[in-house]
C-alpha positions in Angstrom: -114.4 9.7 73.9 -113.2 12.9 74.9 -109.3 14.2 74.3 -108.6 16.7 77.1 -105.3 18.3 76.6 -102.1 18.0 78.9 -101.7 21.6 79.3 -102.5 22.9 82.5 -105.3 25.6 82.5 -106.7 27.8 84.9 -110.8 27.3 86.2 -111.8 29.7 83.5 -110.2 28.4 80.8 -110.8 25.0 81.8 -114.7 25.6 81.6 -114.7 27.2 78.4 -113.0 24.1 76.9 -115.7 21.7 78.5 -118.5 23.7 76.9 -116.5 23.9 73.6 -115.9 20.0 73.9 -119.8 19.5 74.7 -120.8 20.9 71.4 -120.2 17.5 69.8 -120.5 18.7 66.2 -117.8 22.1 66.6 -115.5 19.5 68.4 -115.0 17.1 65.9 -115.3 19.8 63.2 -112.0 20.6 64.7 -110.6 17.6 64.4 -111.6 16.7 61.0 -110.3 20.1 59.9 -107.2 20.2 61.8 -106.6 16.6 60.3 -107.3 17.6 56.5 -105.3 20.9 56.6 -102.4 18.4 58.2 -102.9 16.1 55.4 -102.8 19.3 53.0 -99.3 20.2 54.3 -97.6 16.9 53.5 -99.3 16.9 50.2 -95.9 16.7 48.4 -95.6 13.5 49.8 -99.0 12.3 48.7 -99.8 13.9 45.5 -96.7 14.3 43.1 -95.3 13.8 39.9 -91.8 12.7 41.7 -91.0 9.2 43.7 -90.1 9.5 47.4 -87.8 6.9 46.7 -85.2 5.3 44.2 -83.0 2.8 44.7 -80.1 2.8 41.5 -76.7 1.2 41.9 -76.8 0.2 45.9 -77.6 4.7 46.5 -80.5 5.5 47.6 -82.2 8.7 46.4 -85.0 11.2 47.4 -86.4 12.8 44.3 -89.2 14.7 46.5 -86.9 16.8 48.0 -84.1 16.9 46.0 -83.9 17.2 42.5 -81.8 15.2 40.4 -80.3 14.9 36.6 -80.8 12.2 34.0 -77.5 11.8 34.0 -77.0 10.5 37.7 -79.4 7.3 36.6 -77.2 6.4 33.6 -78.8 9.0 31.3 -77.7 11.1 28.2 -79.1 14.9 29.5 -77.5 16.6 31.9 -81.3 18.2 32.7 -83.5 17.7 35.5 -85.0 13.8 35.5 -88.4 13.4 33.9 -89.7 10.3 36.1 -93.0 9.8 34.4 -90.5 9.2 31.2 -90.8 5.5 30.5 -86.7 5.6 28.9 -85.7 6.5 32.9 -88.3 4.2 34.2 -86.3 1.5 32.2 -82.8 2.6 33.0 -83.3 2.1 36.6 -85.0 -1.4 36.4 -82.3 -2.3 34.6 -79.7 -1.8 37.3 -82.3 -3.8 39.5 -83.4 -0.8 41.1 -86.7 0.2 42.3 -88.8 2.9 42.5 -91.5 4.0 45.2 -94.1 6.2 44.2 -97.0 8.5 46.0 -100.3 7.3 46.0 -101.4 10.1 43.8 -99.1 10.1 40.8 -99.4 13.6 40.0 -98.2 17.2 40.9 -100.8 20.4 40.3 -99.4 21.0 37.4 -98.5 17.6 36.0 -100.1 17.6 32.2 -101.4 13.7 31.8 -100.4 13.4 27.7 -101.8 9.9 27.7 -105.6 10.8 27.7 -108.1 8.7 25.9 -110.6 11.3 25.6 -109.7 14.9 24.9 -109.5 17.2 27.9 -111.6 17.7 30.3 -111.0 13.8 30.6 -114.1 12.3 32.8 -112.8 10.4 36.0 -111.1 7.0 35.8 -108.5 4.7 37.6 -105.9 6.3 36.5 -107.2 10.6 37.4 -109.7 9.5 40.1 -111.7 12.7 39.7 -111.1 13.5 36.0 -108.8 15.9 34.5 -109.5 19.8 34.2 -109.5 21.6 30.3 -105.7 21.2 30.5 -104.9 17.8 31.1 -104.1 18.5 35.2 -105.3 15.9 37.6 -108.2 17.0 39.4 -107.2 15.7 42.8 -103.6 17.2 42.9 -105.5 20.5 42.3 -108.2 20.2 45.1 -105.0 19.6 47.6 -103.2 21.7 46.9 -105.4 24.3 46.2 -107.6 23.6 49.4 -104.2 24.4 51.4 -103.4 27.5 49.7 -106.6 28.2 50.6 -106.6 28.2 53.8 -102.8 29.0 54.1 -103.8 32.4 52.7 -107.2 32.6 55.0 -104.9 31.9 58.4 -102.0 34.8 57.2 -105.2 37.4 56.5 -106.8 36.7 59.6 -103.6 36.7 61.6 -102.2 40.0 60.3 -106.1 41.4 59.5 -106.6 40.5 63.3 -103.4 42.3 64.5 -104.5 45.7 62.9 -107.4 45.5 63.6 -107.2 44.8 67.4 -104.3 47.6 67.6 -106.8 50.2 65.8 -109.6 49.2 67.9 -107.3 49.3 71.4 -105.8 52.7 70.5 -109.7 54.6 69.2 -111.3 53.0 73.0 -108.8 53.6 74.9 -107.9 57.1 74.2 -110.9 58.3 72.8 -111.9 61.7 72.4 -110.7 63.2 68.6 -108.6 60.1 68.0 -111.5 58.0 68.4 -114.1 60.4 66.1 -111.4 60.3 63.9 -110.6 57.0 63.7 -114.6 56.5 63.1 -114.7 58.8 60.3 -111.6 57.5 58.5 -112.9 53.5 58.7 -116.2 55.2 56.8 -114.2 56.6 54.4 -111.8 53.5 53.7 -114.7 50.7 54.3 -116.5 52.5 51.1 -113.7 51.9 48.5 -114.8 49.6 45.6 -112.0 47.0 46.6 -112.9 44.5 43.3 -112.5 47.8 41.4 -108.8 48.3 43.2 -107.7 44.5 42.6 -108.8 45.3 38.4 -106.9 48.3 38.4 -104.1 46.7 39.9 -104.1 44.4 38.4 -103.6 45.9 34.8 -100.0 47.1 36.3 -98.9 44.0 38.6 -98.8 40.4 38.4 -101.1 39.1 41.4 -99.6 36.4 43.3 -99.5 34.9 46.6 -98.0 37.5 48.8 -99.6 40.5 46.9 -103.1 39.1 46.7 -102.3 39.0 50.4 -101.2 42.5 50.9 -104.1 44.4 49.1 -106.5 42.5 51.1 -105.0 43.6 54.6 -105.5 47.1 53.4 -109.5 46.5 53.8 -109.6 43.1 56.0 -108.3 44.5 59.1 -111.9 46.7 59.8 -113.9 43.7 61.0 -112.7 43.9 64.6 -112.3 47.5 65.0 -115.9 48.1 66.5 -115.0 44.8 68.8 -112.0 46.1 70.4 -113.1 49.3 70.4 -116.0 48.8 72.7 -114.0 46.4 75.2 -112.0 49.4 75.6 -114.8 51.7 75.6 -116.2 50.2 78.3 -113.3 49.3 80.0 -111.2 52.3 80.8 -113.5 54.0 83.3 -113.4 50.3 85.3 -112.4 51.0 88.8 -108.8 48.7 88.1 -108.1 50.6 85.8 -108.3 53.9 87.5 -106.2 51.9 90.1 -103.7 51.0 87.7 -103.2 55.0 86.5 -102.9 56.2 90.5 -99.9 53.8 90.9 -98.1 55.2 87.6 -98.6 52.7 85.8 -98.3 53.5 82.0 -101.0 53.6 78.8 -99.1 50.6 77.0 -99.3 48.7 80.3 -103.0 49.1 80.8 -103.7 48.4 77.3 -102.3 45.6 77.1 -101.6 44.0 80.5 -105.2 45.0 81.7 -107.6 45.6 78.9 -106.7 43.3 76.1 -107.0 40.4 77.6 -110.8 41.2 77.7 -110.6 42.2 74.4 -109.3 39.3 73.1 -111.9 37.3 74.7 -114.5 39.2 72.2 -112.6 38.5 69.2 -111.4 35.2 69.8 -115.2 34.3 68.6 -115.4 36.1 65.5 -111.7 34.5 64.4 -113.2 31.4 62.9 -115.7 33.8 60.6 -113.2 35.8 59.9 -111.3 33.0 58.3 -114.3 31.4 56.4 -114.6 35.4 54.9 -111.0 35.4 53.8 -110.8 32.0 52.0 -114.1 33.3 50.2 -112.9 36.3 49.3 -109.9 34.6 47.5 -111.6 31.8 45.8 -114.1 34.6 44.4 -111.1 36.3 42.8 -109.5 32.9 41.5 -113.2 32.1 39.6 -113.1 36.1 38.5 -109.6 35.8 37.3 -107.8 38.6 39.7 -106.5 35.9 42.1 -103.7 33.4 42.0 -101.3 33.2 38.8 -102.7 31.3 35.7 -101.7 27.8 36.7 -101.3 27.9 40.4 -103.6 25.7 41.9 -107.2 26.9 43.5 -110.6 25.8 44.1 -111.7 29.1 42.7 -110.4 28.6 39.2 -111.8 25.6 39.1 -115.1 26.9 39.9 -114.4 29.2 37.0 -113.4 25.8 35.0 -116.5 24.1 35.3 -119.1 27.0 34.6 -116.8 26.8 31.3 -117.2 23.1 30.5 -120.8 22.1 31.7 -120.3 18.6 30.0 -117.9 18.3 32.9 -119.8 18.5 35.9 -117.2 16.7 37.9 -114.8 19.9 37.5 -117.6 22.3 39.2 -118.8 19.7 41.7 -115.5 18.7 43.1 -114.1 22.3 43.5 -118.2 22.9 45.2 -117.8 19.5 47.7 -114.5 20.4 48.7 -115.5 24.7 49.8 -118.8 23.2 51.3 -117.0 20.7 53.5 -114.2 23.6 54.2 -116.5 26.4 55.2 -119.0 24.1 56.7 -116.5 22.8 59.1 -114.9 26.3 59.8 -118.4 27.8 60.4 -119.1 24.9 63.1 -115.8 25.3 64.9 -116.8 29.3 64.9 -120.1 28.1 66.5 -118.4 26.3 69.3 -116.4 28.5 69.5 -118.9 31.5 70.5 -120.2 29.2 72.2 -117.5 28.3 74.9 -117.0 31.8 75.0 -120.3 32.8 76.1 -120.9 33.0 80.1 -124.9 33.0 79.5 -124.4 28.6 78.2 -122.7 27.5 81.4 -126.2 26.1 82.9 -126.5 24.4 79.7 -123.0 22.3 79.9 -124.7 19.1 80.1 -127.1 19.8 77.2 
């Protein structure tokens, strides 16, 4: 069964998607990843330390999304309510209350303190995938960090893609000594040592999100230079465009009204790539220990977690399933993808 959607699109378009829907195995790629990133992004109501629910003294109350004190369920601190404390568990059965938990009973950083075995704990009923060296759930880690993840991956390709394609539009379209340039400074910048940057940096800032982020667009944005550059290239000696110049029409209007359109049809396909290269390049750093904050959660550091602990294979194998399935699925989608996009594969529609 085939899900067309409602939107109205013109011939072109419409063929594209009816080659990208024949490749069977990019199109439900899609769907599988669309539906575990959407799962990701509710993960606070899946995989949490806190109830989504309490009922105490005929109120009802929302502990996932607002935080509450022991004292407001008859307790002696005035500090922020521990719910995996057995002393509140009690006080609101008491009052005939009731309490209605996630499915997975942990957050990311959620320490289990009622381990059998010393951490890493192997799996069991209660961490379905073990624990990691500190005590964390396994699971709460793979979601969360498999959203961050990709979080990260979709803002670097966005803004990496929006550089890039303005570098690229501006070299082509002008040419001349903006484009030589352009050429020579890319050489230049593309042979930093960017690991050796991030160590340095390091050293003098605290990485986190939005940093890690910001260092990367510095040497991300290159990959669809050469793209754009040669859409434009080839473009602005195109007879419309000559057209468009004889009725006054102005650069920023060709650019973008004329010859970026085009353009974008050339880097539309390497997007998906693009993506699977920027959630690499962050999980590398997590497992090298220049990425994420100590304790945030990531598939990289848990990579780096069970190289550490071989007696827990389930640490290394978990983090391995869950990039395999991720970048498999993103590489398939980037196959379609080219696919659709590719003029040469509309004989083959049927195929």
């Amino acid at each position: 069964m085939r899900f067309l959607p409602e939107i109205k699109l013109n011939p072109v378009n419409r063929r594209r998607w009816q080659r990208f829907v024949a490749n069977r195995r990019g199109y439900w790629s899609l769907w599988l990843f669309l539906l575990l990133f959407t799962v990701s992004l509710g993960a606070e109501l899946l995989v949490n330390d806190r109830p989504l629910l309490i009922a105490f003294q005929g109120k009802l109350f929302c502990p996932v999304l607002v935080s509450y004190a022991e004292t407001d369920f008859g307790g002696e601190f005035a500090t922020e309510a521990d719910y995996r404390d057995p002393y509140l568990v009690d006080l609101i059965e008491q009052k005939n209350g009731w309490i209605v938990w996630p499915p997975i009973r942990y957050h990311y950083d959620t320490i289990n303190y009622e381990l059998e075995v010393p951490a890493p704990s192997p799996p069991s009923f209660a961490n379905w995938l073990g624990t990691d060296d500190q005590g964390r759930d396994v699971v709460a880690r793979l979601i969360y960090g498999f959203r961050v993840s990709v979080l990260f991956g979709l803002c670097l390709t966005f803004f990496g893609s929006l550089v890039g394609v303005a570098a690229g539009a501006v070299q082509g379209y002008y040419g001349g000594k903006i484009d030589l340039l352009g050429q020579r400074f890319m050489e230049i910048w593309s042979g930093l040592p960017v690991l050796y940057l991030l160590i340095i940096l390091s050293s003098f800032v605290q990485p986190n999100f939005w940093w890690l982020l910001g260092i990367m667009l510095l040497f991300s944005w290159m990959s669809l230079v050469g793209v754009v550059r040669a859409e434009f290239l080839r473009g602005r000696n195109l007879d419309y465009v000559r057209a468009a110049k004889a009725l006054g029409a102005g650069d920023l209007t060709i650019m973008f009204r004329h010859l970026l359109p085009n353009a974008v049809v050339a880097t539309i396909t390497f997007v998906p790539f693009i993506l699977n290269a920027s959630i690499t390049t962050l999980t590398s750093l997590d497992f090298l220990g220049f990425g994420m904050p100590p304790g945030s959660p990531s598939l990289g550091e848990l990579l780096a977690q069970g190289k550490a602990n071989l007696h827990a294979p389930w640490l290394g194998l978990s983090a391995f399933f869950v990039l395999a399935v991720m970048l498999s699925l993103l590489v398939f989608i980037g196959e379609a993808v080219r696919d659709a996009f590719d003029p040469r594969r509309a004989s083959g529609l049927g195929r």
